[in-house]
KOLVO-156441 format. One record per residue (C-alpha): residue in one letter; x, y, z; residue number from 0. Coordinates in steps of 0.001 Angstrom, whole numbers, always signed. Layout:
KOLVO-156441
+----+---------+---------+---------+-----+
| aa |      xx |      yy |      zz |   i |
+----+---------+---------+---------+-----+
|  A |       X |       Y |       Z | NUM |
...
+----+---------+---------+---------+-----+
END
This chain:
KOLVO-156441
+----+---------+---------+---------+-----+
| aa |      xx |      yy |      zz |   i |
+----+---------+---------+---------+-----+
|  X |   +3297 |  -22350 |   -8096 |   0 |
|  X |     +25 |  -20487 |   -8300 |   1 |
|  X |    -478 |  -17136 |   -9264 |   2 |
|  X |   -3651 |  -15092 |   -9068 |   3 |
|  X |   -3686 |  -11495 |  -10876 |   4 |
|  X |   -6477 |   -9018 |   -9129 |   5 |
|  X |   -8234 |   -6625 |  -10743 |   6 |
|  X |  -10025 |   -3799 |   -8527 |   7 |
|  X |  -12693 |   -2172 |  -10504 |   8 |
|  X |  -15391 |    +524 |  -10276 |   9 |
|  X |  -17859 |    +537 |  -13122 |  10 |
|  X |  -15506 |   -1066 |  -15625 |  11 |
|  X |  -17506 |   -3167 |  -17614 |  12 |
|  X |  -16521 |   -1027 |  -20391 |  13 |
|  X |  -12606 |   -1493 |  -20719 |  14 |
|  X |  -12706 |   -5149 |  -18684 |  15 |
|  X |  -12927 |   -7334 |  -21653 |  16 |
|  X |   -9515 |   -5734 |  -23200 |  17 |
|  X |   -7940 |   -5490 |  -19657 |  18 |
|  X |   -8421 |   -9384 |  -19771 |  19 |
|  X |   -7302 |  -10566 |  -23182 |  20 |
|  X |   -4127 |   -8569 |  -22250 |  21 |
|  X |   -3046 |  -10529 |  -19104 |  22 |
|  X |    -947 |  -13515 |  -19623 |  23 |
|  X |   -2042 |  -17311 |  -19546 |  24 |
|  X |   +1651 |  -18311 |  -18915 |  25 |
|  X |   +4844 |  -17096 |  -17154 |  26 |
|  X |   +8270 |  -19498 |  -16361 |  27 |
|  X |   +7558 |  -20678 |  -12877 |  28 |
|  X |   +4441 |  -20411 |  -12257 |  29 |
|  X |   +1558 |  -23694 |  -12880 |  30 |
|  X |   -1404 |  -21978 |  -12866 |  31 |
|  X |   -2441 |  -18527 |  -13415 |  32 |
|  X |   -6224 |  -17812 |  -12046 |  33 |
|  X |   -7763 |  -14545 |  -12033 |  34 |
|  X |   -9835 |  -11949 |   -9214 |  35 |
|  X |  -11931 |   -9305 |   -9695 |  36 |
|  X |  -13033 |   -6830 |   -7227 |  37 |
|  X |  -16467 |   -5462 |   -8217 |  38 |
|  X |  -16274 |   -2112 |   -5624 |  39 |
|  X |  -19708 |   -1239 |   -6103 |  40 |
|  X |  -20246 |   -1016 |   -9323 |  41 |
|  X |  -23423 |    +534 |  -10953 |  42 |
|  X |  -22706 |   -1390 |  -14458 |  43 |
|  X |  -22252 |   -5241 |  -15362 |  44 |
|  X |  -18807 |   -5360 |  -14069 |  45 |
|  X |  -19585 |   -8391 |  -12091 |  46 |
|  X |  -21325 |  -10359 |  -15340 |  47 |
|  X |  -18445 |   -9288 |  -17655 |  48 |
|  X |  -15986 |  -11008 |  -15409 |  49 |
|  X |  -18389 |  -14151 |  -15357 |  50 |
|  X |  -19113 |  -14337 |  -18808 |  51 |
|  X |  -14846 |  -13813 |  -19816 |  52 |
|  X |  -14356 |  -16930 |  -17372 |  53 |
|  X |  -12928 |  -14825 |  -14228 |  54 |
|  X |  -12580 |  -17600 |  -11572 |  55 |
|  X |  -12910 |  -15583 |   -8825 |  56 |
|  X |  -15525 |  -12126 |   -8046 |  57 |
|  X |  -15711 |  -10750 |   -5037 |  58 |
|  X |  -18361 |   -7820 |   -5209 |  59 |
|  X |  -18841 |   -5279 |   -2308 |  60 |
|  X |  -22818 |   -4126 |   -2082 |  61 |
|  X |  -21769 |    -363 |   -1889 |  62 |
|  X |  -18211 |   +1403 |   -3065 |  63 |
|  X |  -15793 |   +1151 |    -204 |  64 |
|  X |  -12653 |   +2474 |   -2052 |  65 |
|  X |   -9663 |   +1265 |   -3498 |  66 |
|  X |   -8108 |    +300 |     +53 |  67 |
|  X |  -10746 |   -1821 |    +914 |  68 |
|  X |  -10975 |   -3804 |   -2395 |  69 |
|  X |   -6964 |   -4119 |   -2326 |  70 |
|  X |   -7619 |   -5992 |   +1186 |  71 |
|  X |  -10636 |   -8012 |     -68 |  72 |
|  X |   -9066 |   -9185 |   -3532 |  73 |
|  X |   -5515 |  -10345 |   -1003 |  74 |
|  X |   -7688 |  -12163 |   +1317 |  75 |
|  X |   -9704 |  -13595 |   -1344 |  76 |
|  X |   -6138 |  -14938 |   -3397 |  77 |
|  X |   -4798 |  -15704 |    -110 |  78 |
|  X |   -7601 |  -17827 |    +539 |  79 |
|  X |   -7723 |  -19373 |   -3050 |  80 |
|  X |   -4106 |  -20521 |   -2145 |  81 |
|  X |   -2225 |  -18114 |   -4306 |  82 |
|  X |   +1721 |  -18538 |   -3463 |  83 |
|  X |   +2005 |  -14464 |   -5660 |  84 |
|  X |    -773 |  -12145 |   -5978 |  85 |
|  X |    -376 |   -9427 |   -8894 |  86 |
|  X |   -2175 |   -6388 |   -8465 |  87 |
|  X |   -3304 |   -4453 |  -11516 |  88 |
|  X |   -5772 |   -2020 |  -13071 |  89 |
|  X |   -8399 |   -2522 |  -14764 |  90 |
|  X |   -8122 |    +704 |  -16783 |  91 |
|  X |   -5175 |    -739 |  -19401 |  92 |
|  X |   -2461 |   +1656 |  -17707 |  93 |
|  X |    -667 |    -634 |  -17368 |  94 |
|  X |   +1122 |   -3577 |  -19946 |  95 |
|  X |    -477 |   -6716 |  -19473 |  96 |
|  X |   +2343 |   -8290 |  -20902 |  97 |
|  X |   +4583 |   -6941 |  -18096 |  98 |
|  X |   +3344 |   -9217 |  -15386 |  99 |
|  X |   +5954 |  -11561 |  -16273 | 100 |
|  X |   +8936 |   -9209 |  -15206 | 101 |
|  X |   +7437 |   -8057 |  -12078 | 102 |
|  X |   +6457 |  -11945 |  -11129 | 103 |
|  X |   +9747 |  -12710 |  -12143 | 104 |
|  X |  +11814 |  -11773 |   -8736 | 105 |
|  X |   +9325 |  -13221 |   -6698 | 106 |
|  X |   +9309 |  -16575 |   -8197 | 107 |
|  X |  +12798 |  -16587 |   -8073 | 108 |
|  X |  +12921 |  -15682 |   -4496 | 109 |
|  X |  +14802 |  -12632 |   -5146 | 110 |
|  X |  +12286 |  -10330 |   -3456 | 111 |
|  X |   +8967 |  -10588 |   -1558 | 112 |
|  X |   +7460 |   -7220 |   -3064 | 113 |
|  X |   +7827 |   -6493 |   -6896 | 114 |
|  X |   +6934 |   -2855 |   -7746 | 115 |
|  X |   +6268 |   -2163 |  -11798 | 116 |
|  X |   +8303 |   +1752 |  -12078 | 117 |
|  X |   +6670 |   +3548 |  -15094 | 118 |
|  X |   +9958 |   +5586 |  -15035 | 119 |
|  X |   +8335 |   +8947 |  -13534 | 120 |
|  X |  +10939 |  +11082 |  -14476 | 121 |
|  X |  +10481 |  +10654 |  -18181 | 122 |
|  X |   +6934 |   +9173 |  -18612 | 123 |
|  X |   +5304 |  +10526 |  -21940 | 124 |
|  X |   +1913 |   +9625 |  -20612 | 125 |
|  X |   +2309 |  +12444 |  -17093 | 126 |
|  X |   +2234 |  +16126 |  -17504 | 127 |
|  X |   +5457 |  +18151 |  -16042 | 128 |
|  X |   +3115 |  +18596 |  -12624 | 129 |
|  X |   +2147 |  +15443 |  -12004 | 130 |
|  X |   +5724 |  +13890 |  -12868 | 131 |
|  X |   +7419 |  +16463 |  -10119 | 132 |
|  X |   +4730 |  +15124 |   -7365 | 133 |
|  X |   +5186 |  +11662 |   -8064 | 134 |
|  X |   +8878 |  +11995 |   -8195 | 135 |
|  X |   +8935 |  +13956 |   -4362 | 136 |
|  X |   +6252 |  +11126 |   -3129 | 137 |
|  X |   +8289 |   +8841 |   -3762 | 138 |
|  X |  +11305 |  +10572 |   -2404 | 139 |
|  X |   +9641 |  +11098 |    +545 | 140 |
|  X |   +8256 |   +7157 |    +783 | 141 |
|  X |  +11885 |   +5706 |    +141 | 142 |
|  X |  +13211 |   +7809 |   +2856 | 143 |
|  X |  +10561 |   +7162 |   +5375 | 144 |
|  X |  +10050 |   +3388 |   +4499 | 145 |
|  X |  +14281 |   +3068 |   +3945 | 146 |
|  X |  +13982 |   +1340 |    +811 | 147 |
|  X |  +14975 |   +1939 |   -2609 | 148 |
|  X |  +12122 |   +2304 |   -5020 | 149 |
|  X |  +11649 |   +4989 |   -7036 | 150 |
|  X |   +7682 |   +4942 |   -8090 | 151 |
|  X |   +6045 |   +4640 |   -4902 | 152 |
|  X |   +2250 |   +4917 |   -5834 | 153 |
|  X |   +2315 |   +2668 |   -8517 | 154 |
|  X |    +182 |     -82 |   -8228 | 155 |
|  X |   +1282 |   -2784 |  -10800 | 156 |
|  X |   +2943 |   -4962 |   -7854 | 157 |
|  X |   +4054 |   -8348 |   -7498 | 158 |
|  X |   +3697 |   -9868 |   -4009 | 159 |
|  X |   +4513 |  -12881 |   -2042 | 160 |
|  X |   +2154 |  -15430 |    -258 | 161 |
|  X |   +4298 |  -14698 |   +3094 | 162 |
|  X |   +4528 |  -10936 |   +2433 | 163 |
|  X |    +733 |  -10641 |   +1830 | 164 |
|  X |    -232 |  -12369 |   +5345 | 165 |
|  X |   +2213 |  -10020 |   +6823 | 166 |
|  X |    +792 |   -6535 |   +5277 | 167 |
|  X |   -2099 |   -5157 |   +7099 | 168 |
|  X |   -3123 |   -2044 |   +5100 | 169 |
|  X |   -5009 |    +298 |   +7230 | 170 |
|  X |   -5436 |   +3360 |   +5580 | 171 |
|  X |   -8998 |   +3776 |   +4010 | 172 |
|  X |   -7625 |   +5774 |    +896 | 173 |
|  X |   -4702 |   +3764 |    -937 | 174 |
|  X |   -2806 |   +1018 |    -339 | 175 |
|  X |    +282 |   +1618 |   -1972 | 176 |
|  X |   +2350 |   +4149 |    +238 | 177 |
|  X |    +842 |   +2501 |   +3438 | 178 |
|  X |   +1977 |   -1045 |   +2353 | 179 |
|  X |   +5485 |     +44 |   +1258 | 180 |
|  X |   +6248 |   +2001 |   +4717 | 181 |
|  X |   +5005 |   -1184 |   +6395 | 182 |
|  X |   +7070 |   -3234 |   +4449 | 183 |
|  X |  +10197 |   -1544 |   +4930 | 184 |
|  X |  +10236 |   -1223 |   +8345 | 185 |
|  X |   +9100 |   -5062 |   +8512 | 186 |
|  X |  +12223 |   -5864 |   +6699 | 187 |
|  X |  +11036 |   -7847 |   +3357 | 188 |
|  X |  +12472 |   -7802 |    +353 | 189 |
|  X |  +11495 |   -5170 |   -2236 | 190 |
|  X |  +12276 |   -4565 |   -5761 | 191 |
|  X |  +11367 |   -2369 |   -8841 | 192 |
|  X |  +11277 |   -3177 |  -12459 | 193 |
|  X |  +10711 |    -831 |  -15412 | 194 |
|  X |   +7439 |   -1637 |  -17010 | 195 |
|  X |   +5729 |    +272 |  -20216 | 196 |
|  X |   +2306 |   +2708 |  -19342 | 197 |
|  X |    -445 |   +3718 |  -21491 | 198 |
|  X |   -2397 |   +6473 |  -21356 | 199 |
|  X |   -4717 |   +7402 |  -19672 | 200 |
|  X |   -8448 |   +6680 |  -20831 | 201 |
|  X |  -10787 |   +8485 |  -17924 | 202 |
|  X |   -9649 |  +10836 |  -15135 | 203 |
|  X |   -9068 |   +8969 |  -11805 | 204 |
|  X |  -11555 |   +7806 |   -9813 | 205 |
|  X |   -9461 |   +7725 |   -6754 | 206 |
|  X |   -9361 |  +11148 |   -5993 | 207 |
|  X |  -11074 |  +14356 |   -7613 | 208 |
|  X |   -8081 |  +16759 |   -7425 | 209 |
|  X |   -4682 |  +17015 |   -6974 | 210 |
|  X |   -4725 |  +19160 |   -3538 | 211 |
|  X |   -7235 |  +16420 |   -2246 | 212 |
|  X |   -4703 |  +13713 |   -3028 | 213 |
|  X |   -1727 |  +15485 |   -1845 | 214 |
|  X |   -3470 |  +16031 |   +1809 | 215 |
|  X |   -4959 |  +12031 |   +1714 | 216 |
|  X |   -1511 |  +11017 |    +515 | 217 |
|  X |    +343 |  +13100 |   +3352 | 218 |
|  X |   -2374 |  +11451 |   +5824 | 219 |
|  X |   -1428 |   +8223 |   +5227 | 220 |
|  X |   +1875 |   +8535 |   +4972 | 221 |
|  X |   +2352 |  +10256 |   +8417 | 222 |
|  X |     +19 |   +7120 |  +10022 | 223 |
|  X |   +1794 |   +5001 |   +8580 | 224 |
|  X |   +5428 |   +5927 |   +9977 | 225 |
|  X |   +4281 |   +7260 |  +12867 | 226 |
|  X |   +2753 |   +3437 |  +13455 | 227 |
|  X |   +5876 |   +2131 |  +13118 | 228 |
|  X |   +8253 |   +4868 |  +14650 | 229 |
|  X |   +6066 |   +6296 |  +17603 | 230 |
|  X |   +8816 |   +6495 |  +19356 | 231 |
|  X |  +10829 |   +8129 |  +17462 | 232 |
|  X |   +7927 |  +10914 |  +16075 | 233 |
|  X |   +6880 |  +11538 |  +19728 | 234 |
|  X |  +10175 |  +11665 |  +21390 | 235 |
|  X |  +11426 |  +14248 |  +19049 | 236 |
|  X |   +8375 |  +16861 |  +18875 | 237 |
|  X |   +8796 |  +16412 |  +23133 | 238 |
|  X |  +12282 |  +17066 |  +22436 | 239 |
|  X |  +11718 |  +19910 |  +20219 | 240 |
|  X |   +9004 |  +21777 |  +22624 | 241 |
|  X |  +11196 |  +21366 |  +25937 | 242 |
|  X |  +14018 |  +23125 |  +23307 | 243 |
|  X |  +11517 |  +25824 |  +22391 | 244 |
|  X |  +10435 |  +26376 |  +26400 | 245 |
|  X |  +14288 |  +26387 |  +27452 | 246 |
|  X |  +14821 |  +29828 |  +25687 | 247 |
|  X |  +12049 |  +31760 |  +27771 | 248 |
|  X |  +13070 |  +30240 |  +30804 | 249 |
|  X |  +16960 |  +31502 |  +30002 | 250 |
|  X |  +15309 |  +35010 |  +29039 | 251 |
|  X |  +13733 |  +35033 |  +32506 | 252 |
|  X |  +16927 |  +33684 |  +34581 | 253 |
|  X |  +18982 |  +36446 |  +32087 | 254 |
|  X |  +16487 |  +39377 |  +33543 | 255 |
|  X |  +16369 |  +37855 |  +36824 | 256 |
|  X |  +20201 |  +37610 |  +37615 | 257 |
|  X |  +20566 |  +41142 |  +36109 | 258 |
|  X |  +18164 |  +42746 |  +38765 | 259 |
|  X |  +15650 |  +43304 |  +36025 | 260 |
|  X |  +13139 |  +40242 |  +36394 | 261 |
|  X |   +9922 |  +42741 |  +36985 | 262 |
|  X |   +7785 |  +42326 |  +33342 | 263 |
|  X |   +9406 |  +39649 |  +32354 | 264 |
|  X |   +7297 |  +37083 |  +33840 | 265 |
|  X |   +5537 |  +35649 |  +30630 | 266 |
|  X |   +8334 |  +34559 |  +29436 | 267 |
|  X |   +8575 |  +31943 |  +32748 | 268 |
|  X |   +4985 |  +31182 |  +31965 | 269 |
|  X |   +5843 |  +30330 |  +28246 | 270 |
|  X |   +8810 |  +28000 |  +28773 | 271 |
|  X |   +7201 |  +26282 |  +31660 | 272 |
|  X |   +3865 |  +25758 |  +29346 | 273 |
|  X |   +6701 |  +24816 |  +26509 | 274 |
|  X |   +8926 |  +22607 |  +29278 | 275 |
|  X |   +5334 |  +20440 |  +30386 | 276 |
|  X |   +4036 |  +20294 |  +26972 | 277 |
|  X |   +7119 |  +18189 |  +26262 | 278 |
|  X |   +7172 |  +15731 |  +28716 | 279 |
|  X |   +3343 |  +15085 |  +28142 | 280 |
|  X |   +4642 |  +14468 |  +24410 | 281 |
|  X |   +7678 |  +12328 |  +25692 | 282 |
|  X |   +5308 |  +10276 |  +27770 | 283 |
|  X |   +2931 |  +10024 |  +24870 | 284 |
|  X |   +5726 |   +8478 |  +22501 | 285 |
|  X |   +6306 |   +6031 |  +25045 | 286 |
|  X |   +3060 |   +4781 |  +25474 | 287 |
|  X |   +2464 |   +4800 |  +21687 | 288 |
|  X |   +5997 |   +2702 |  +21300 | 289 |
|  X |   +4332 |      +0 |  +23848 | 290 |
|  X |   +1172 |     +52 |  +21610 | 291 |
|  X |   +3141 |    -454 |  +18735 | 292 |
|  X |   +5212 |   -3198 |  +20441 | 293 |
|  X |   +1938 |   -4794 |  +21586 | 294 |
|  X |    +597 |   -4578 |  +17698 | 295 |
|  X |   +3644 |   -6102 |  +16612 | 296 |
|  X |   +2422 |   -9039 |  +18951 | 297 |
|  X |    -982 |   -8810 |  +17573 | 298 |
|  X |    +332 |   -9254 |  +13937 | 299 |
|  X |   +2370 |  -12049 |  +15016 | 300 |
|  X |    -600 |  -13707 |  +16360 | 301 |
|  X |   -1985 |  -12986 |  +13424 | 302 |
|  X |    +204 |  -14214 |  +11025 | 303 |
|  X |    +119 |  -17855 |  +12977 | 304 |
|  X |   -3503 |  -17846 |  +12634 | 305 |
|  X |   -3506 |  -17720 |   +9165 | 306 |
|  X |   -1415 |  -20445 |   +8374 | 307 |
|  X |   -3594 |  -22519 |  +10806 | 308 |
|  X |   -5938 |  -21867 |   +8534 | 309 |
|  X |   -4160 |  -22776 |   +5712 | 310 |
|  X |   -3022 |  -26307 |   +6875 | 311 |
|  X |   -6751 |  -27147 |   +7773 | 312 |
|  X |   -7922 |  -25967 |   +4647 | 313 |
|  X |   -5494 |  -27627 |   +2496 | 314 |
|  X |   -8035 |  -30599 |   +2174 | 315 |
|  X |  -10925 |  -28349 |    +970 | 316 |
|  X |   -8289 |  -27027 |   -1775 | 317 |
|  X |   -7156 |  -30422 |   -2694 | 318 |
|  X |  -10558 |  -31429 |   -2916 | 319 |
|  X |  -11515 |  -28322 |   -5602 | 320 |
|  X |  -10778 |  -29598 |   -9315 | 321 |
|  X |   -9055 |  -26784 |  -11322 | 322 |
|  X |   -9501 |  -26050 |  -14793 | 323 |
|  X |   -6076 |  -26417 |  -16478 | 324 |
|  X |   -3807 |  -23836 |  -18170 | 325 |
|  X |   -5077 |  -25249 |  -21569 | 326 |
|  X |   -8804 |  -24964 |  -20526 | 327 |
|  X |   -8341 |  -21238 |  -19055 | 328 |
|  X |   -6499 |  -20179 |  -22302 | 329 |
|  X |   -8834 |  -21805 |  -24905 | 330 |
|  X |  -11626 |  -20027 |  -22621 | 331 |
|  X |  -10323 |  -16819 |  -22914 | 332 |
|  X |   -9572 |  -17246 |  -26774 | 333 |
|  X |  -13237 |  -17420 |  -27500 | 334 |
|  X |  -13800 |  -13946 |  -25534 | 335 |
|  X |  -11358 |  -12361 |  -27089 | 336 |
+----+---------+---------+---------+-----+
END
């Protein structure tokens, strides 16, 4: 079994070196442990510090497309590398290198497709009281919407499957995390949490500049994201809600009209009726967007065969590659660190 950790970074030649000598070089169940970084544009000698430690694979964008982006690139690039669990990580030493093991762990064993590391939000040293209530109603509102059970939703220290990779196509351009565990729910796989140990911080995050700015991106992609999967559903119910809404008007109206008291009351008609066909427009909107959907659940499908076409006729190429051994990797990294 093959696992490949990925690392996406932004001007971390820095901290890289320690991120590195902290990840494991073995874990029960797994052969061979390879490494990815994702140079996102870096200004600095990220790209040469991952060479010169012995990184097997770099893939470097020309120009910083965002976390998002290099989460897709570093799962295509493992995928293609023929990694049977991809481990995503930082590269700023949040997270315990150490823990890898326990969030591989369920995978290997088959007990879950998707392992999520939970830095235990509610009582996490490292967060201030602010950002420990936001976290802890992001998540809330993630596990509801995505109908699973894990508590640290944004975290991204994950463990995940060959076959649960090909099936997650993030779309969001901000971050993966929320979009990839709504998607995952509602696709049915497998999902897990393990407690995991956090450091602090070192630098302010890169991925957003405030907290309003990452509430609203956060809120963004979470509403794509379920409404992708539940247009029905979303749709039907705001139609639902404005023909509601236009039925009280129209009853005002009828109320008048019956009485012998109709005259001046004729806005009210005008409302509900604007209220009534705003709501089947709506209505007829969800059901177009559910036949979308349906026809992107096709698409995914399609998708999803593709790959492992690919797969089978590159096996030979893969075959063909000669890997450095465990022992080779380890005694490598030894002389770095």
């Amino acid at each position: 079994m093959k696992l490949i950790i990925q690392i996406p970074c932004l001007n971390e030649a820095e901290v890289l070196p320690e991120t590195l000598a902290k990840l494991p070089r073995s874990i029960p169940g797994v052969d061979t442990i390879e490494y990815c970084i994702i140079d996102d544009g870096s200004s600095d000698d990220t790209s040469g510090v991952a060479k010169r430690w012995g990184v097997q694979h770099i893939v470097r964008h020309r120009r910083n497309k965002g976390l998002a982006e290099a989460f897709r690139s570093g799962i295509d690039k493992c995928l293609s590398e023929g990694a049977d669990i991809i481990v995503n990580t930082d590269a700023d030493g949040q997270y315990e290198g150490a823990d890898i093991a326990k969030i591989v762990a369920p995978v290997v064993t088959g007990e879950a497709d998707i392992c999520i590391g939970d830095r235990s939000v509610g009582n996490n040293a490292h967060f201030g009281a602010g950002k420990r209530l936001l976290q802890r109603l992001g998540s809330y509102v993630v596990r509801t919407l995505s109908a699973t059970d894990i508590t640290d939703a944004v975290s991204g220290f994950r463990a995940i499957s060959r076959d649960a990779a090909q099936r997650i196509n993030i779309t969001t351009d901000f971050s993966y995390t929320t979009d990839m565990l709504i998607q995952a729910g509602r696709k049915k796989l497998a999902i897990t949490s393990v407690p995991i140990r956090t450091h602090a911080a070192t630098r302010p995050s890169r991925l957003f500049k405030s907290i309003p700015k990452f509430i609203q991106q956060t809120g963004v992609t979470i509403l794509r994201a379920y409404t992708t999967f539940n247009s029905l559903r979303v749709f039907v119910g705001l139609g639902m809600l404005a023909t509601l809404l236009g039925v009280f008007p129209i009853a005002r109206f009828l109320w008048f009209f019956i009485t012998g008291d109709s005259q001046g009351h004729i806005q009210s008609l005008v409302i509900g009726g604007a209220l009534l066909t705003v709501g089947v427009l709506v209505t007829v909107l969800g059901i177009l967007a559910d036949l979308i959907a349906t026809n992107r659940k096709l698409l995914e499908a399609n998708m999803l065969k593709l790959r492992r076409i690919e797969e089978k006729l590159d096996q030979p190429k893969q075959s063909a590659k000669p890997a450095p051994s465990a022992d080779e990797g380890d005694s490598d990294f030894r002389r770095r660190a």
